[in-house]
C-alpha positions in Angstrom: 59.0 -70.9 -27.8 55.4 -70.1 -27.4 52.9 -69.3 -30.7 52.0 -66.0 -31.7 49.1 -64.3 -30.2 45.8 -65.0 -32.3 43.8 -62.3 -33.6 41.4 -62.2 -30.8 44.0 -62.4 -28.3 45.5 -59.3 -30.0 41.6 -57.9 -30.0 41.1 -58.1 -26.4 44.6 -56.8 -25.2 44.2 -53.6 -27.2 40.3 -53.4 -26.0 41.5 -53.5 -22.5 44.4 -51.1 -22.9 42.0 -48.9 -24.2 39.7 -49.7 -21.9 42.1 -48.9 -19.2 43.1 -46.2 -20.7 39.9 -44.5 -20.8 39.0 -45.5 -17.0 41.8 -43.4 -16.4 41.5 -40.9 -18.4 37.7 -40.0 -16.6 39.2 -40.4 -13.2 42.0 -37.7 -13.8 38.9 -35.7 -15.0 36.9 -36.6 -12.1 39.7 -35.6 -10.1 40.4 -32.8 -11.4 36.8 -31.4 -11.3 37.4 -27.8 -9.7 35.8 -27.7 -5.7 33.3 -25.3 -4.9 35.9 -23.1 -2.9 37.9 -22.6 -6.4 34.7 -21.2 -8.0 34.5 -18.6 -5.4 38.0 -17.6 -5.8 37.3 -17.6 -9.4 33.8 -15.4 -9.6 34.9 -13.1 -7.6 37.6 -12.3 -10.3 35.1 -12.6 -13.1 32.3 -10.2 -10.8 35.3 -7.5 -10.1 35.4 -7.4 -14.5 31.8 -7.3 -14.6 31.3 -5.0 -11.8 34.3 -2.6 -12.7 33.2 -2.3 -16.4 29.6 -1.3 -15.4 30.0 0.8 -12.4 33.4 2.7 -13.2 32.2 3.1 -17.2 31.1 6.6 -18.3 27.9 5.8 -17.5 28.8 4.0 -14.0 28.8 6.7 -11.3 27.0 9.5 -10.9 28.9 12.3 -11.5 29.6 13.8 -8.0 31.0 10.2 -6.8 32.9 10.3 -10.1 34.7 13.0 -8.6 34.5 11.5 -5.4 36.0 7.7 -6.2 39.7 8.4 -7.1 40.1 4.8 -8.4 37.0 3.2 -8.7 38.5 -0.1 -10.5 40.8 -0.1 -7.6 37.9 0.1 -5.1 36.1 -2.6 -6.5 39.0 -4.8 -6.5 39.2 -4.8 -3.0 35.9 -6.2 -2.7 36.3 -9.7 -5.0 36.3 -11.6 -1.7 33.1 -10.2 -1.2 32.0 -10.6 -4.7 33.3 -14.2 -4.8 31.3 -15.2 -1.0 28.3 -13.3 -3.0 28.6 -15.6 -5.9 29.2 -18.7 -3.5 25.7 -18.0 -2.0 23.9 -17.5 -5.0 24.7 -20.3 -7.1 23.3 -23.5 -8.0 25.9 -26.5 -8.8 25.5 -29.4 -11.2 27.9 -31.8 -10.5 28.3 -34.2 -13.3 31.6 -36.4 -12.0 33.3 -35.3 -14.9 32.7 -31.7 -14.9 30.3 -29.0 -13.0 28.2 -26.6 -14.0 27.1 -23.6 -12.1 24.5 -20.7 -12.4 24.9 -17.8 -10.5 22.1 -15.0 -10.0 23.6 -11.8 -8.3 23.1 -8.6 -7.9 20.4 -5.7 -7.2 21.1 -4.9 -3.7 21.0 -1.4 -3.3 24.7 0.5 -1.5 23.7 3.8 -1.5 20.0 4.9 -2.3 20.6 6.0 -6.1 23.3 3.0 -6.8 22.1 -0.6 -6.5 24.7 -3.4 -7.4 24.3 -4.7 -11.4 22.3 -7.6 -11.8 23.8 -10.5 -13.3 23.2 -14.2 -14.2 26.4 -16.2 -15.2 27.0 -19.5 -16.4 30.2 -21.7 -15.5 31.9 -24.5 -17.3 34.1 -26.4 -14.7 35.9 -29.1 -15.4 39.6 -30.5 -16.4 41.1 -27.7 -13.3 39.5 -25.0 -15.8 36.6 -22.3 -15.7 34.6 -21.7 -19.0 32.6 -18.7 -18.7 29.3 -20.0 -21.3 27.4 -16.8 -20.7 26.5 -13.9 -18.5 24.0 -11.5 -18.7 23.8 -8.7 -17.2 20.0 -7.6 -15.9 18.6 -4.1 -15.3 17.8 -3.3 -11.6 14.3 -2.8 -10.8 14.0 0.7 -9.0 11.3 0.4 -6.1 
């Protein structure tokens, strides 16, 4: 029969399972750190809510187009591939292993000569396989 483990020898087991532990713990995160693509996918989701609240709102389109647009929250829909390859080209990524943050600057091109796109600057959490949205601003277009 062999002795009990010492003190230490208990010490440096439990240091090294936790040790372990932890190691693989930041790998799963590293992992699990969302890919570029995925944001895409993902701001053009959160760019159709921005865009549909400011451009179909009461104070979105003129009136005429109003009547014009049968389902504008519909219309814009259609377009969050667009608004997701938009996002893609206009953001800057920090990738920090075990998460990523990005900062996106869209916005302000003009469709039709009295609407231009709204302006926005968001800021994206990624990490753990999940997007947190930390803030976005939306900026008034400069009219040339």
């Amino acid at each position: 029969m062999s002795p009990p483990p010492t003190t230490s020898t208990r010490r440096a087991r439990t240091l090294l399972l936790g040790g372990g532990a932890a190691l693989a713990a930041g790998a799963a995160l590293v992992f699990s750190n969302p890919t570029p693509a995925e944001f895409e996918l993902y701001a053009g989701e959160r760019l159709v809510d921005l865009t549909t609240r400011e451009i179909c709102g009461d104070d979105g389109l003129p009136m005429l187009l109003g009547l014009l647009v049968q389902n504008c929250p519909e219309l814009v829909h259609g377009q969050r591939k667009l608004l997701g390859s938009l996002a893609a080209a206009n953001t800057r990524r920090f990738n920090a292993g075990l998460f990523s943050l990005y900062n996106t600057d869209v916005g302000g091109q003009e469709v039709l000569p009295w609407l231009h796109l709204p302006r926005y600057h968001v800021t994206t959490l990624a990490g753990a396989g999940q997007f947190l949205q930390l803030e976005a601003i939306s900026r008034p277009v400069e009219r040339k």
